[in-house]
Backbone as a chain_set.jsonl record, in Angstrom:
{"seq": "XXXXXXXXXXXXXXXXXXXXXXXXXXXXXXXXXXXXXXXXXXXXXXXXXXXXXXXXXXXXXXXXXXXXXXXXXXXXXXXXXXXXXXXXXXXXXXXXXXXXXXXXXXXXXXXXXXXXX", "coords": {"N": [[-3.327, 13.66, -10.81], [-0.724, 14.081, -8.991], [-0.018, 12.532, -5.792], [1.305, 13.031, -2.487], [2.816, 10.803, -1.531], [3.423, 9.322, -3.337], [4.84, 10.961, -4.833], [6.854, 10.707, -3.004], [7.555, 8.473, -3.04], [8.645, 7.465, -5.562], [10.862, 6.712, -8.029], [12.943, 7.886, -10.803], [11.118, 6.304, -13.364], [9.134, 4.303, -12.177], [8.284, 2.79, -8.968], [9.653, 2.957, -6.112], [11.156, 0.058, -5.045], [12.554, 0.639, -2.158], [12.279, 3.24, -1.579], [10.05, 2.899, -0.903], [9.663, 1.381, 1.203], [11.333, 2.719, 3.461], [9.3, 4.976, 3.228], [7.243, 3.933, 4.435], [7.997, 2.589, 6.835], [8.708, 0.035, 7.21], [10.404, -3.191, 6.751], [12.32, -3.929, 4.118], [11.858, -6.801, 3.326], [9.728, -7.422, 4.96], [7.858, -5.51, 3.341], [8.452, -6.933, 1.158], [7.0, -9.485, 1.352], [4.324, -8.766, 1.81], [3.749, -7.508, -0.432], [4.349, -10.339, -2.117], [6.351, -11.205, -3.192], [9.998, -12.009, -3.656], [12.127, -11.125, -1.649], [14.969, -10.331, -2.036], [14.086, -9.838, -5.24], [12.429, -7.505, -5.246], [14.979, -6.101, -4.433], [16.872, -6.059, -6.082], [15.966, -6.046, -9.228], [14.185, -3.764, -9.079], [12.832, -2.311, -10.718], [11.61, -4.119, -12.819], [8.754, -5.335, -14.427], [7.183, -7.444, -13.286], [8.21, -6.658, -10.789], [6.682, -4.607, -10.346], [4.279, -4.607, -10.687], [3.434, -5.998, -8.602], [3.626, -4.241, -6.914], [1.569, -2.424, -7.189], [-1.404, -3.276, -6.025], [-0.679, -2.125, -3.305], [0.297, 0.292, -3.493], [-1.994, 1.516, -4.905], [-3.719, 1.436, -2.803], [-3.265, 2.822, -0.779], [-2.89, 5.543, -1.761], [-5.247, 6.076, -2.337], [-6.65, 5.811, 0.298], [-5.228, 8.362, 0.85], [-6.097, 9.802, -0.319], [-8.672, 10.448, 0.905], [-8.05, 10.688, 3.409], [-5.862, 13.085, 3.403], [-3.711, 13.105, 4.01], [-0.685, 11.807, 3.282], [0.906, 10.397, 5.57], [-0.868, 9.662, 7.581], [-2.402, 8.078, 6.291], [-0.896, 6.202, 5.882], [-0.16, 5.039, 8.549], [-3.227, 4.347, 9.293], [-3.19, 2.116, 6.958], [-1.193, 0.379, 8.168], [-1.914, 0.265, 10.711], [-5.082, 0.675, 11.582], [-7.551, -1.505, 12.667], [-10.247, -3.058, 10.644], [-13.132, -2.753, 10.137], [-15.693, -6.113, 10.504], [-13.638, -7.136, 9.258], [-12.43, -9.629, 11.263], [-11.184, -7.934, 13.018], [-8.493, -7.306, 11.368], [-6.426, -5.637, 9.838], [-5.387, -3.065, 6.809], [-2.946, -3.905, 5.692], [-2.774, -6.315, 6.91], [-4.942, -7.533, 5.771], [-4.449, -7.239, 2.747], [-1.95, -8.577, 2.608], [-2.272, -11.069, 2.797], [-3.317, -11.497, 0.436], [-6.063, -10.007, -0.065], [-6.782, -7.785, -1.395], [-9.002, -6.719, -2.667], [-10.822, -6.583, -1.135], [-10.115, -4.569, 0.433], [-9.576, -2.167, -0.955], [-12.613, -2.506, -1.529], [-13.669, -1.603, 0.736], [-12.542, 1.096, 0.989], [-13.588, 2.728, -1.142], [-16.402, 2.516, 0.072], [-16.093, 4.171, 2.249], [-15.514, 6.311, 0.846], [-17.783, 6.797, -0.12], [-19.604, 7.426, 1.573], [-20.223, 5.926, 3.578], [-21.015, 4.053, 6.294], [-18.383, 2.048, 7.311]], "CA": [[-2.625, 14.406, -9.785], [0.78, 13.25, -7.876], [-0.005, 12.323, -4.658], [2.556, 13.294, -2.117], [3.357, 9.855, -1.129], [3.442, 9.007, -4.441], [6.151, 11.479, -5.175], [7.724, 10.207, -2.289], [8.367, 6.653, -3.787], [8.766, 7.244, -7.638], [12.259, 7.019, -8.946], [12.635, 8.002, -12.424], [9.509, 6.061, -13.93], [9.245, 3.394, -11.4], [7.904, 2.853, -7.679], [11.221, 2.016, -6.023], [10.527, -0.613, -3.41], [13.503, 1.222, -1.125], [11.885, 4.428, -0.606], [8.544, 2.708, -0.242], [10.144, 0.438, 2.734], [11.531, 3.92, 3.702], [8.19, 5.819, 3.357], [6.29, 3.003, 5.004], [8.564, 2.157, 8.001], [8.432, -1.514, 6.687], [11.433, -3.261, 6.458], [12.468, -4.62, 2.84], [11.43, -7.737, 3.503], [8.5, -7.278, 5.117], [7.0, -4.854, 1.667], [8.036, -8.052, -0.542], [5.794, -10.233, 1.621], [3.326, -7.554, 1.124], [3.831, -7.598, -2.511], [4.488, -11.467, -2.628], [7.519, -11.268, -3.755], [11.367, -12.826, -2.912], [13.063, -9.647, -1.249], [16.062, -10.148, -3.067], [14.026, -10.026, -6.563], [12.709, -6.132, -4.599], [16.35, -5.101, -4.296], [17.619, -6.59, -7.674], [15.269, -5.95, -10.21], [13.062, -2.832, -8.879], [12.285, -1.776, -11.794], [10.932, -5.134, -13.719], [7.329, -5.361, -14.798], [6.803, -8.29, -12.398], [7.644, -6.015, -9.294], [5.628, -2.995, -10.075], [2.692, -5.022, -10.894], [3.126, -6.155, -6.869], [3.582, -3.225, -5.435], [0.579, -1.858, -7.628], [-2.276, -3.017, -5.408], [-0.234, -1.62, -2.544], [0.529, 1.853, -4.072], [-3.551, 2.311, -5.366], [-4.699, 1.636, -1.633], [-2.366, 3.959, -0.011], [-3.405, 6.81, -2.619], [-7.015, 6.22, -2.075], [-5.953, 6.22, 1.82], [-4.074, 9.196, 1.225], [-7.278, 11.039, -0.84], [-9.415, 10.303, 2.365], [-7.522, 11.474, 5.159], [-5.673, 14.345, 3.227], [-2.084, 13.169, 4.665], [0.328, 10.493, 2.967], [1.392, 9.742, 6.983], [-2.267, 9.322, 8.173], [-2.819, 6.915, 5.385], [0.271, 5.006, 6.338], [-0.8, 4.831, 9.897], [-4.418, 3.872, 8.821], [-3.238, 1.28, 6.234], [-0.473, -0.493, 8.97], [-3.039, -0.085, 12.251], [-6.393, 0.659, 11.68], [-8.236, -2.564, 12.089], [-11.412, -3.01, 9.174], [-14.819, -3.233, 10.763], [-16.2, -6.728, 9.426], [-12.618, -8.159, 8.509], [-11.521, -9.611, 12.577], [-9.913, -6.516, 13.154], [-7.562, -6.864, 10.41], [-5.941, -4.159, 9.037], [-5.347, -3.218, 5.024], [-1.714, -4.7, 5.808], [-3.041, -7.507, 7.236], [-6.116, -8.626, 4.972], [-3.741, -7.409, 1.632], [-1.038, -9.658, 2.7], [-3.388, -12.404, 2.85], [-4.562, -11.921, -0.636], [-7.374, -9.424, -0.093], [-6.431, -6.251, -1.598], [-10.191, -5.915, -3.648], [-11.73, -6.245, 0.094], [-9.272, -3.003, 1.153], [-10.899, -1.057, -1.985], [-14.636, -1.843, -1.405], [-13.939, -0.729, 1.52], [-12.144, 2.391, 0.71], [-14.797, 3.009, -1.484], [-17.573, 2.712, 1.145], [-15.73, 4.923, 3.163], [-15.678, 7.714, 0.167], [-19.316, 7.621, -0.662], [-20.099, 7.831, 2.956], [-21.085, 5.187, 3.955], [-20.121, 3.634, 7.611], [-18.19, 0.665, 6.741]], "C": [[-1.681, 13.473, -9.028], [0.234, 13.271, -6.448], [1.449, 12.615, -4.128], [3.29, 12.132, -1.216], [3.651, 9.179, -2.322], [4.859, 8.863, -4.882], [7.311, 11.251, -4.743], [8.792, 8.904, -2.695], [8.815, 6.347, -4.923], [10.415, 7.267, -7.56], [12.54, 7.013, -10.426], [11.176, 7.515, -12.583], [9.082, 4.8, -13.29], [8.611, 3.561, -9.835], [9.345, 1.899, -7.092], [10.877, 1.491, -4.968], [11.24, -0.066, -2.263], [13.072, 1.955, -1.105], [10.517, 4.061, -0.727], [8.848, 2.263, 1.041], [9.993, 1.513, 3.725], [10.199, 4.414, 4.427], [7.485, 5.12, 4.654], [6.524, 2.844, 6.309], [8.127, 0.694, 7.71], [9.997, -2.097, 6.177], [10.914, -3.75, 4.543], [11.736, -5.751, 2.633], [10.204, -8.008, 3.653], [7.46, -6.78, 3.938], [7.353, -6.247, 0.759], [7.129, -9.25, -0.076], [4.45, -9.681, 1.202], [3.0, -7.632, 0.146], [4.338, -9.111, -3.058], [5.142, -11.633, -3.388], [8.668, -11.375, -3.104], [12.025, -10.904, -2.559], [13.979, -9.688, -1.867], [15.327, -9.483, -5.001], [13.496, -8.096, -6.084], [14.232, -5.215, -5.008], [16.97, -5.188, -5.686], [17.524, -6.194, -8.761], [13.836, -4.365, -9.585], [12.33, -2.295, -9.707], [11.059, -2.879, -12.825], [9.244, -4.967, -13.633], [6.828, -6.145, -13.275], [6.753, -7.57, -10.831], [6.888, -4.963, -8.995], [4.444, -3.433, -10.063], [2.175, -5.687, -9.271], [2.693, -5.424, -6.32], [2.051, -2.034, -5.929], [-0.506, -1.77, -6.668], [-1.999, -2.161, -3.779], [-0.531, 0.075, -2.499], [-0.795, 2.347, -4.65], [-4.405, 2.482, -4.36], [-4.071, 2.607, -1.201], [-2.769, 5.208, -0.801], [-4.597, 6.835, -2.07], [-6.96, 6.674, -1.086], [-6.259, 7.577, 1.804], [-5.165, 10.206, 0.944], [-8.311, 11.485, 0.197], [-9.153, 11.11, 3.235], [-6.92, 12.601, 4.812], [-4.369, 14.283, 3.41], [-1.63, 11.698, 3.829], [0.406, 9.806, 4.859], [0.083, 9.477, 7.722], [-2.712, 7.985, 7.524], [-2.098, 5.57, 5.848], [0.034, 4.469, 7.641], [-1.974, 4.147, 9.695], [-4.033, 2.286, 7.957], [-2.309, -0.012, 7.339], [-1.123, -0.692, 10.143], [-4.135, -0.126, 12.277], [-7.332, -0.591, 11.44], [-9.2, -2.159, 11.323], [-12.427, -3.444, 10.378], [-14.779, -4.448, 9.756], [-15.258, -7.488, 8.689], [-11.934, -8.508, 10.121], [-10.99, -8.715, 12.982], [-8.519, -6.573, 12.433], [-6.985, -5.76, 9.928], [-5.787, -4.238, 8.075], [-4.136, -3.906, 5.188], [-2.067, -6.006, 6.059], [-3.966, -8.201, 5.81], [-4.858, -8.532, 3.016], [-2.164, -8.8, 1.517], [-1.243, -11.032, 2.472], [-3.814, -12.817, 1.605], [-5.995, -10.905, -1.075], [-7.53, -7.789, -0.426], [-8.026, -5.913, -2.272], [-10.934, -5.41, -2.291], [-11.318, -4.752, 0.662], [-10.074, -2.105, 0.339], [-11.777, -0.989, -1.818], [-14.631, -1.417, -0.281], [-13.733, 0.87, 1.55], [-13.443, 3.149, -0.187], [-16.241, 3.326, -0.426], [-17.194, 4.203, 1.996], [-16.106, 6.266, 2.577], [-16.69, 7.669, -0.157], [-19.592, 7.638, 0.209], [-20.707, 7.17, 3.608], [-20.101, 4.544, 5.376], [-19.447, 2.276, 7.163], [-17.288, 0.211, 8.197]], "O": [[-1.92, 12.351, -8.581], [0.078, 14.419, -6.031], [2.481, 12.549, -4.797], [4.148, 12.389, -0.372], [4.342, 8.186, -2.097], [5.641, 7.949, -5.142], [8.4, 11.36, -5.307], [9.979, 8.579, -2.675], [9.281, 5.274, -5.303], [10.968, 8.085, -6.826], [12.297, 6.023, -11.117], [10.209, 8.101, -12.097], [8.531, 4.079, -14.121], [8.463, 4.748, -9.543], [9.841, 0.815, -7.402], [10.381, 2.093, -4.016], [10.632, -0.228, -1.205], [13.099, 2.063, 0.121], [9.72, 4.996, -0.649], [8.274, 2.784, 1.998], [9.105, 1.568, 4.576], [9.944, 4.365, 5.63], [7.239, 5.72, 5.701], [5.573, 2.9, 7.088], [7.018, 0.348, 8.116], [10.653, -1.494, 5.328], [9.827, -3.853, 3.974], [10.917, -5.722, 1.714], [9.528, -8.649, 2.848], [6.463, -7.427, 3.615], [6.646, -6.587, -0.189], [6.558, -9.95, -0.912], [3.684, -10.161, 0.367], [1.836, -7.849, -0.192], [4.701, -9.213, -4.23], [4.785, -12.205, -4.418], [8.667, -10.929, -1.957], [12.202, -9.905, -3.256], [13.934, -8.73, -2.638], [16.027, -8.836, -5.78], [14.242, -7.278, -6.623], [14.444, -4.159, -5.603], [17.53, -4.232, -6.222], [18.499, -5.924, -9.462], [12.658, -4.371, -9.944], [11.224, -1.82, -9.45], [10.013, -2.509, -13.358], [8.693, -4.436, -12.669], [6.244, -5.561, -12.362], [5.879, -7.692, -9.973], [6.516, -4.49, -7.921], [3.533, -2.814, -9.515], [1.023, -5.83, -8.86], [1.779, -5.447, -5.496], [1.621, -1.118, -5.228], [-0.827, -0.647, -6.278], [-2.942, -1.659, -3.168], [-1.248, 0.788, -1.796], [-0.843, 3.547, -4.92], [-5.428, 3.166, -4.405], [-4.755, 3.61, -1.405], [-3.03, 6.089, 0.018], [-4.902, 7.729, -1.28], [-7.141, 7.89, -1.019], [-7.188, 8.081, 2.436], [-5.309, 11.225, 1.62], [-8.719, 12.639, 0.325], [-9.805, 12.025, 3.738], [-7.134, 13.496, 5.63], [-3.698, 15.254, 3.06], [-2.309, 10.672, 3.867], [-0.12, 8.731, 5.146], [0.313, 8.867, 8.767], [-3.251, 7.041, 8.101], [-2.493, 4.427, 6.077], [0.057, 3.241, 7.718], [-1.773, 2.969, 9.989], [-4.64, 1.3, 8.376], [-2.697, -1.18, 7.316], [-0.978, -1.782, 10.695], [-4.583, -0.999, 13.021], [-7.842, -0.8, 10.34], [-9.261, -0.944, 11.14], [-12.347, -4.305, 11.254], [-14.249, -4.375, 8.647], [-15.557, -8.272, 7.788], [-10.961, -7.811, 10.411], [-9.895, -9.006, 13.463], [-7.544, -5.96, 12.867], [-7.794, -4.88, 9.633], [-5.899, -5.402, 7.691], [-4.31, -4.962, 4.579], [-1.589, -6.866, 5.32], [-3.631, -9.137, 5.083], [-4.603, -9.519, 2.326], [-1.697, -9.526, 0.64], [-0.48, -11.895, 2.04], [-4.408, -13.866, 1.355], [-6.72, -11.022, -2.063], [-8.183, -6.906, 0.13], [-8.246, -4.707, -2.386], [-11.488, -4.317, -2.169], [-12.092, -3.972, 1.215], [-11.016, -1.425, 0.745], [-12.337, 0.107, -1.797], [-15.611, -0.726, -0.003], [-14.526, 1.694, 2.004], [-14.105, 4.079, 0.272], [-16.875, 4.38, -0.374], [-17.996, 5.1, 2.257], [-16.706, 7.157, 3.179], [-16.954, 8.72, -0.741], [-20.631, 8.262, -0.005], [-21.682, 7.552, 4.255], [-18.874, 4.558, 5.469], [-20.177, 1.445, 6.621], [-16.832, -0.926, 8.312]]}, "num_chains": 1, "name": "protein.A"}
């Protein structure tokens, strides 16, 4: 199933980093830190293997997010503010930026089998 943030960001067969920035309220720049990647290689190459495979762990938390709360814009809110119990008050922006995108999932996970996390 298409998520409707999903749909939001696809271009042709691709996740276009410009209407993720867009979607996100994140500048350019800021999403290729995110995705550990040179902002120019974002704007240049959007399409290449190398940047989808960035913006991948990005684009599988934000779905999960998005399955949770029921809203693409709740998710987005949640994924840019909601500190993490148990991570400093980090947020998924924060701890993924860092490196820690599996920690964002087990949590997301926890969250969907019901567990307080």
């Amino acid at each position: 199933m298409l998520t409707a943030l999903l749909a939001d960001i696809r271009e042709r067969d691709f996740v276009s980093p410009r209407r993720m920035s867009v979607r996100m309220r994140l500048p350019l720049s800021e999403l290729a830190r995110l995705a550990h990647v040179h902002r120019n290689t974002l704007s240049k190459q959007p399409e290449s293997a190398a940047v989808q495979k960035s913006l991948e762990p990005v684009v599988r938390i934000l779905m999960a997010a998005e399955e949770l709360t029921g809203d693409a814009d709740k998710a987005i809110l949640w994924f840019r503010h909601q500190p993490i119990v148990g991570y400093d008050g980090q947020t998924a922006l924060q701890l993924v930026e860092a490196g820690h995108a599996q920690a964002v999932f087990a949590h997301l996970n926890d969250l969907r089998d019901g567990l307080y996390a």
